[in-house]
Structure formats: C-alpha cells, structure tokens
C-alpha positions as CSV (number, residue, x, y, z in Angstrom):
1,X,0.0,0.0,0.0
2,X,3.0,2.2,0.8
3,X,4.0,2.3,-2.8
4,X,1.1,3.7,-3.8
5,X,1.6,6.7,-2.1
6,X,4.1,8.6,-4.6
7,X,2.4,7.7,-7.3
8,X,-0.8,9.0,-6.3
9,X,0.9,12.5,-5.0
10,X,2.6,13.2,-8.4
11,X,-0.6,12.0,-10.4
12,X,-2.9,14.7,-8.2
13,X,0.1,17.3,-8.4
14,X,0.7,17.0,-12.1
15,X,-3.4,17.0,-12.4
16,X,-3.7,19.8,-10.4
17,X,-0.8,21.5,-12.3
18,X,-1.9,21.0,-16.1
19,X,-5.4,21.8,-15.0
20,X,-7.5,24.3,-17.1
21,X,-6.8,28.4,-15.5
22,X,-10.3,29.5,-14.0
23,X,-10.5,32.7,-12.5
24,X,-11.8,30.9,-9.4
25,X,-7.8,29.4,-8.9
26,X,-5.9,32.5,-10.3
27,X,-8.1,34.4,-7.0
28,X,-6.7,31.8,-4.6
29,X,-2.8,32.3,-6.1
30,X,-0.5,34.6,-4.3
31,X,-0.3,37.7,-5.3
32,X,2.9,40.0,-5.9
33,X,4.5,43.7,-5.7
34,X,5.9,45.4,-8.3
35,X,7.4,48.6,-8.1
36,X,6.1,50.9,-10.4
37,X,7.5,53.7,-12.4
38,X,8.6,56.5,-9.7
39,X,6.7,59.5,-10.8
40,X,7.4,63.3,-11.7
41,X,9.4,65.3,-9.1
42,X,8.9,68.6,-9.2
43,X,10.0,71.8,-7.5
44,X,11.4,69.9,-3.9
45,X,14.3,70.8,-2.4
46,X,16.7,67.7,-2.0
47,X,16.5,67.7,1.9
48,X,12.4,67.8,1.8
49,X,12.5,64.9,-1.0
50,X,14.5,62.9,0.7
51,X,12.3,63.4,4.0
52,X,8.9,62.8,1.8
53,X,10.3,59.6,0.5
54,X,11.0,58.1,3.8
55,X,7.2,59.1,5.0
56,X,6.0,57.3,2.3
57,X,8.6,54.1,2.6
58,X,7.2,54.0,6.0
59,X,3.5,53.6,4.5
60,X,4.8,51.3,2.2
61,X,6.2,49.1,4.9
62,X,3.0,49.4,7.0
63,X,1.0,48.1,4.2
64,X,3.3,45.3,3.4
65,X,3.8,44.1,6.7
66,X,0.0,44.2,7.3
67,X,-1.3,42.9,3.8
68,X,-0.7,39.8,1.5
69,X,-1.9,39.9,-2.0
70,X,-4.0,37.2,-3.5
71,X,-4.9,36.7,-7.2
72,X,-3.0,40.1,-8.3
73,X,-0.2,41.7,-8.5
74,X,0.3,45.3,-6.6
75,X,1.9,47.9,-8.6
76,X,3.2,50.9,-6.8
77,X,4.2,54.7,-7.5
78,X,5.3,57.2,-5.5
79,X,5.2,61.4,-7.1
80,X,6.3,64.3,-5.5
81,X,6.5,68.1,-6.0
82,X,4.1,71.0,-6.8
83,X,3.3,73.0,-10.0
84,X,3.1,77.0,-9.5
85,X,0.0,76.5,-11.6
86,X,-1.9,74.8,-8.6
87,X,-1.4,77.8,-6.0
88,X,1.0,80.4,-3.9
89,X,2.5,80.8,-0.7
90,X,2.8,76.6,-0.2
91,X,3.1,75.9,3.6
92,X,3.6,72.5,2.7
93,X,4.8,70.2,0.0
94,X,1.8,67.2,-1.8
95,X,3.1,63.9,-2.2
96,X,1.3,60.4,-3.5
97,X,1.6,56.7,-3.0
98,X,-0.8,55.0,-5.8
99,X,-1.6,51.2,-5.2
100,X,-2.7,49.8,-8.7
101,X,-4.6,46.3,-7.8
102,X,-3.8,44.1,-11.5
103,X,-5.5,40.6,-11.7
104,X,-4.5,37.7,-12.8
105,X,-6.1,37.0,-15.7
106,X,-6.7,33.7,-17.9
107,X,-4.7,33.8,-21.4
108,X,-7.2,32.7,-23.8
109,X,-4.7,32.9,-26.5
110,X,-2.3,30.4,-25.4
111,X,-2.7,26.9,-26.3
112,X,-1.3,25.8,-22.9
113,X,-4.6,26.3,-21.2
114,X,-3.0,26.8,-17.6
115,X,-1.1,30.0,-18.7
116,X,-2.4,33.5,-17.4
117,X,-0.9,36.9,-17.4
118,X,-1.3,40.3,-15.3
119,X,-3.7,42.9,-16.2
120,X,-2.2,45.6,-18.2
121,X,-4.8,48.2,-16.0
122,X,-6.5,48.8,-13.6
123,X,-9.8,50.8,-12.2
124,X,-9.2,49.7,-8.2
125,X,-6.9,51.6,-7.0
126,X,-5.6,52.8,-3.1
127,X,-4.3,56.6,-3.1
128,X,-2.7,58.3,-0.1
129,X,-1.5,61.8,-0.5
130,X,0.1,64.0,2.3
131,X,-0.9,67.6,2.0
132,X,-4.0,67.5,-0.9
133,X,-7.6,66.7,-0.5
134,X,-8.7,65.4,-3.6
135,X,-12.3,66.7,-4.6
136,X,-14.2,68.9,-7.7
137,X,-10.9,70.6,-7.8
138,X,-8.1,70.1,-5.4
139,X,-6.8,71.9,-2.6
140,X,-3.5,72.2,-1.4
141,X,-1.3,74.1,1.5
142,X,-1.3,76.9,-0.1
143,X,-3.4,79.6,-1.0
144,X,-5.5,79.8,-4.2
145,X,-3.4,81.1,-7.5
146,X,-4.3,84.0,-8.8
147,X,-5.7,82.8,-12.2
148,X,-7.9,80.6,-10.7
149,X,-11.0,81.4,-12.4
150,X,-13.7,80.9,-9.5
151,X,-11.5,81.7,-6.1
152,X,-12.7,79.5,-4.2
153,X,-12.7,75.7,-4.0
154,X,-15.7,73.2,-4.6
155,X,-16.8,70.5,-2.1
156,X,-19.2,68.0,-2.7
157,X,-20.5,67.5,0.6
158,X,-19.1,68.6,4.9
159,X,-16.6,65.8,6.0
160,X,-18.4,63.4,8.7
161,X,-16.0,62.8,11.8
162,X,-15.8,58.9,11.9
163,X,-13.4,56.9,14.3
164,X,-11.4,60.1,14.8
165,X,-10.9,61.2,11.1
166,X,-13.1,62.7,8.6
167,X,-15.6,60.8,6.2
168,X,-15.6,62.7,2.8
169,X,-17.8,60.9,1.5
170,X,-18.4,58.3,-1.5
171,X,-19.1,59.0,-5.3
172,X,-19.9,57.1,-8.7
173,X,-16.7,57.9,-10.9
174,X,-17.8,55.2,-13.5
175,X,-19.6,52.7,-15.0
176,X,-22.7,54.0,-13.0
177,X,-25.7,51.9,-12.9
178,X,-23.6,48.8,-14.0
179,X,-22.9,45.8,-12.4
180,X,-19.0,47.2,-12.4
181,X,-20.1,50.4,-11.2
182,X,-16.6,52.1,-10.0
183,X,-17.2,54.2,-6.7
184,X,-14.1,56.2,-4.3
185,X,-14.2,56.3,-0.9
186,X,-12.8,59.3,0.5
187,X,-11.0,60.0,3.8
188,X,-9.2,63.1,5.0
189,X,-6.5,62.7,8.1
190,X,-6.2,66.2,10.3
191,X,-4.9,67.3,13.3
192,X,-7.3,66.6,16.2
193,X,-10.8,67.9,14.8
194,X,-9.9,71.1,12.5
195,X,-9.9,70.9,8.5
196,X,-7.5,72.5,6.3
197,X,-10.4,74.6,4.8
198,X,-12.8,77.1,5.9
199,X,-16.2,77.1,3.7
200,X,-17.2,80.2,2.1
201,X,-20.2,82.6,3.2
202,X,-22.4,83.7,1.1
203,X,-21.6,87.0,1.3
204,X,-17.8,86.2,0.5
205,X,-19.4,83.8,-2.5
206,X,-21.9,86.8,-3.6
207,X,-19.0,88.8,-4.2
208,X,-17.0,87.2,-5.7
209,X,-19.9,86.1,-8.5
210,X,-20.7,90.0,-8.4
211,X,-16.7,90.6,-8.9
212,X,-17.1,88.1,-12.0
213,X,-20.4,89.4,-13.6
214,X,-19.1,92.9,-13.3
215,X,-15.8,91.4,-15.7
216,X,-17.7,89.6,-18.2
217,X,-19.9,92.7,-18.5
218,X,-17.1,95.1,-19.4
219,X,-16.0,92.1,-22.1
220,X,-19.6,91.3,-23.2
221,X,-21.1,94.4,-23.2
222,X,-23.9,92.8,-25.9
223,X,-25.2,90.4,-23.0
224,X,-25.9,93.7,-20.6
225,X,-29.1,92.8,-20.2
226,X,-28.9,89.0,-19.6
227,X,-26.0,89.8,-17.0
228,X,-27.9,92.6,-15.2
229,X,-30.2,90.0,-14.0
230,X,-27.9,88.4,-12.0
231,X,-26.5,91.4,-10.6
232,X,-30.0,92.1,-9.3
233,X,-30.1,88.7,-8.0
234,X,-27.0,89.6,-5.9
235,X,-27.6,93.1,-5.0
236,X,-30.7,92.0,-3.9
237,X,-29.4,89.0,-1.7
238,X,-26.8,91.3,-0.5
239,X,-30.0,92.7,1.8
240,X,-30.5,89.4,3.8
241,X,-29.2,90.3,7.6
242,X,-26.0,88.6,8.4
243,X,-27.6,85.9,9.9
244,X,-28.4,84.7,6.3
245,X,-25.5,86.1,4.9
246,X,-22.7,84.7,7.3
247,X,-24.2,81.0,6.0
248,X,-22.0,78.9,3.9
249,X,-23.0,79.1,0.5
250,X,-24.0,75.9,-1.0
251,X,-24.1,76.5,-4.6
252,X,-25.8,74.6,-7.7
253,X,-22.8,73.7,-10.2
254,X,-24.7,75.1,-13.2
255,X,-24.8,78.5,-12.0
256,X,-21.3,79.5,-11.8
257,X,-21.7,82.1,-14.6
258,X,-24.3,83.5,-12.9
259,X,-26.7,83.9,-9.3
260,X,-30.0,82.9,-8.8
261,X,-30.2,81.5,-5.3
262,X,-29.1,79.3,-3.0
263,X,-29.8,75.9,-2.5
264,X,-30.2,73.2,0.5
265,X,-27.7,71.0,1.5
266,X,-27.5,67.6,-0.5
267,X,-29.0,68.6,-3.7
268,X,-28.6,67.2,-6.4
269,X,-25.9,69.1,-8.3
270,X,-24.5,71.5,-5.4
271,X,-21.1,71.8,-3.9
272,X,-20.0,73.9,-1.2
273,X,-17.7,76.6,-1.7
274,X,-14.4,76.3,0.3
275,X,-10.9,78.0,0.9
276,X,-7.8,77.2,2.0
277,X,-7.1,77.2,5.9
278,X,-3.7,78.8,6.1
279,X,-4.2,79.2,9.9
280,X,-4.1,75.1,9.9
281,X,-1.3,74.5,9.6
282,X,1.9,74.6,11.6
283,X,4.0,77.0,9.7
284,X,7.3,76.6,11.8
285,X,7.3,72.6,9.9
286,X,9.5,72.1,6.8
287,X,7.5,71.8,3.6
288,X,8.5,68.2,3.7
289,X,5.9,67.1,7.0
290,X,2.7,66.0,6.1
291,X,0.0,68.1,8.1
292,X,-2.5,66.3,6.6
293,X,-3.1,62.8,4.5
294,X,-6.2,61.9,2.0
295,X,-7.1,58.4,1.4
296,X,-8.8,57.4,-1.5
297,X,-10.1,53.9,-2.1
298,X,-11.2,53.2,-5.8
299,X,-12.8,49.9,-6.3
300,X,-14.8,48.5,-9.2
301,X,-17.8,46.7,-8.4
302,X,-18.8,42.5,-8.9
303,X,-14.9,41.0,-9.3
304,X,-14.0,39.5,-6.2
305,X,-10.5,39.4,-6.6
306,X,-11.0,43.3,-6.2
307,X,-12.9,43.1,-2.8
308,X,-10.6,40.5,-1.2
309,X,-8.2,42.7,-1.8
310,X,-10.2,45.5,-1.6
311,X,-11.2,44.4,2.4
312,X,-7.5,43.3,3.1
313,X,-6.1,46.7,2.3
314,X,-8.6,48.7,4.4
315,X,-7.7,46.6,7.3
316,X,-3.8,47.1,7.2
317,X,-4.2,51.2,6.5
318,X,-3.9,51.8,10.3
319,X,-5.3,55.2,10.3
320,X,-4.0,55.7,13.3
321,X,-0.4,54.8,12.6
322,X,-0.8,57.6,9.5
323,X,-2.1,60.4,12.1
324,X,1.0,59.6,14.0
325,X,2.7,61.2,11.3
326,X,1.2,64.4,11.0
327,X,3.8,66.9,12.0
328,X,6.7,65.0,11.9
C-alpha cells in the first residue's frame, strides 16, 4: 500500500498543475509587488525629498507588513513636487503613493490552457496623498493662485468625523448603474478635529460672482441685459441680515456664470464653496511634514478578486499609525 503513495501524490500534483486556468484558482494564487514607475518630481528641495520619501517608505512598509496579495499583482508609485499653476504661498509640500490592484487573468490565447498573465490596467486603485484633499478641484497648502478662475474651491459634501478622522464621503466615478459600477471612498486625516479649509459665506461667494459678472460685463457688453439680472439677484441678496448672509454658500454647479439662489444642503448638483485654511497648519514645519493625508479607495464593483483585496487593504491602512505622522 506504501507504494502507492508517490504515485498518487505526483498524479494529483501534475493533475492539479496542467489543470484548465479559471478565474476561481488565479483568486486563490499569491499575489505579488511590483514597483512601479517612480513618478514626476517637481519643484522639492533635496532635503524635503529625501524626507517625503522616507514618509512614504514607511506607509509602504505598514502596508506590506499588514497585507498579503491574493490573485494580483500590486503595482506601486510614488510622485512628489508641486506646479506654481496649482497655487501660492505653499506651507507644505503634496506627495502620493498610488496602489494599482492588476488581476491575474486567464490567457485565452495560449494553447497551454494553464497560462495567465497580469492585467495591463486597472480601475481599483488605493491613493494616499500627504498635503491634498482630492475633490471637484483640489486643494493644497497653499493659497489659491491667482488665475484661478472661481477663487474658491468646490466641495461635494461637509466631511463626517468617523473613528477620529473625517468621512468625505463616497461617489460614482464610472460605470454608474452597472454591475462594475466604480465608486471612491474618500478619507481626510487632520490634526485633532480642525480641517484644512474654511467654507465660504455667502456674502464672501456673492461677491465674488458680483466681482465676475461685473468682468464679463465690461467684455460682453452685448449680454448687458442677460448679465444685469444676476446682478440684481445679488444686490438683492446682499439685503439678507447677516444671519443669512454669514451662512456657507451651497451652490448649484450650473450657476457658476451666474446667481440665482441658493440651494439646500445635499441637492442634487451642489457643492459647497471652500478655501484654503492657512491658519491650519503649523507654519514653523519644513515643507517636507505632512499636516494632513487623504485616502482614497477606488474599487470597481462585482470582481471578487477586487474586494478581497479591496477588504485586506482597508484593514492594514492603520489610520491611526498615519495620524502619527502628521507633523513630523
């Protein structure tokens, strides 16, 4: 009977081995990291790039230490600098790790029908940026450049304090309505309970649409009358006591060119207007030390290779291990 052992063990291992891929096997096969191409740097001093790449080893390491791939490979990036383009007077300097989550997928081409390769792309992805919060625009640590056509910022909806950090909320980016419907979840990491932003009155936001009107009115002078409607909108508005006024405008996205009220919180099609907090930050830190993180989780709907992964990830970025950070 002993001598049939062997046997049996290579027969079910070379069964096992020339068996037909299935995406059911390639999910259960450990997964890998590849370093991926080391983005842009722009605008950092040597000593503050040198510091931003050790916060973001450190990440790395948390991650890995915390997290085994299964059915994928992990591709990784790292970017770092700032474009004068994107604002003035920087307190402190952005900086990104991108996770790119690429399945193993079953060659169909090959004649060897256990063969499979890596996915070329990707739409599940893990960002975590010191110093931005990603939204309808970004913000940064610094103030608003002066070209900056609007002045202000655009928020979809207020950050929800959750387990000690901020909830920013989730959106359909793509796909939307499909069984791989793509959706981000967004995070924002702060010192204690304050935001890098302050939202925007309405008399701050009335003014600046009045500023705006008033502009296209001395470049349009043909659209007098369509423009002076808004203006009268404003003016107007401009009435309400300062207990309407000192509100934070919440602002439809189709009326940017022009005024003609205010809307509710959460409806459809509105964003809060918001500003850089420069009083924030700590302004005695290098621009190196991250006084803030975002955390973006991007994950396309219906492929479980993407939630396993999806649900491991979550669980080895320690929040709390990444607020640590802020300030060093």
């Amino acid at each position: 009977m002993n001598y049939l052992i062997l046997p049996l063990a290579l027969f079910f291992s070379y069964n096992a081995f020339t068996q037909d891929c299935t995406k059911e096997a390639l999910r259960q096969k450990p997964g890998t990291w590849k370093a991926g191409p080391q983005g842009s740097i722009h605008d950092v001093t040597a000593a503050d790039l040198a510091k931003e790449k050790a916060v973001l080893a450190g990440i790395h390491k948390m991650i890995t230490t915390n997290y085994t791939p299964t059915g994928c490979q992990i591709g990784y990036s790292t970017v770092y600098g700032k474009y004068s383009a994107s604002g003035q007077n920087w307190v402190a300097d952005p900086y990104h790790y991108t996770m790119y989550i690429l399945r193993y997928l079953c060659d169909k081409n090959s004649a060897d029908k256990s063969k499979y390769y890596v996915d070329y792309s990707t739409p599940t992805t893990v960002n975590i940026t010191a110093n931005v919060v990603f939204s309808l625009n970004n913000l940064y640590a610094a103030t608003i450049a002066p070209d900056e056509a609007r002045n202000y910022l655009k928020l979809k909806q207020k950050p929800e304090k959750k387990d000690g950090v901020w909830y920013m909320g989730e959106e359909v980016v793509g796909d939307y309505g499909t069984p791989g419907e793509i959706k981000e979840y967004r995070w924002l990491i702060t010192y204690n309970d304050t935001l890098p932003f302050y939202y925007v009155s309405r008399k701050e936001y009335l003014l600046i649409q009045k500023k705006r009107l008033e502009k296209t009115l001395q470049e349009s002078p043909g659209e007098k009358e369509y423009i002076n409607t808004f203006l009268h909108n404003i003016s107007e508005y401009l009435k309400n006591p300062d207990t309407a006024l000192n509100k934070p405008a919440i602002c439809m996205w189709n009326e940017e060119e022009r005024f003609e009220k205010f809307v509710e919180e959460g409806t459809p099609g509105s964003f809060f207007a918001v500003k850089p907090n420069l009083d924030y930050y700590h302004k005695k830190l290098p621009k190196s030390s991250p006084q803030f993180f975002t955390v973006v989780y991007k994950i396309a709907k219906g492929d479980a290779v993407f939630a396993d992964n999806y649900q491991a990830i979550k669980k080895a970025v320690d929040f709390t291990k990444i607020k640590d950070l802020l300030g060093k």
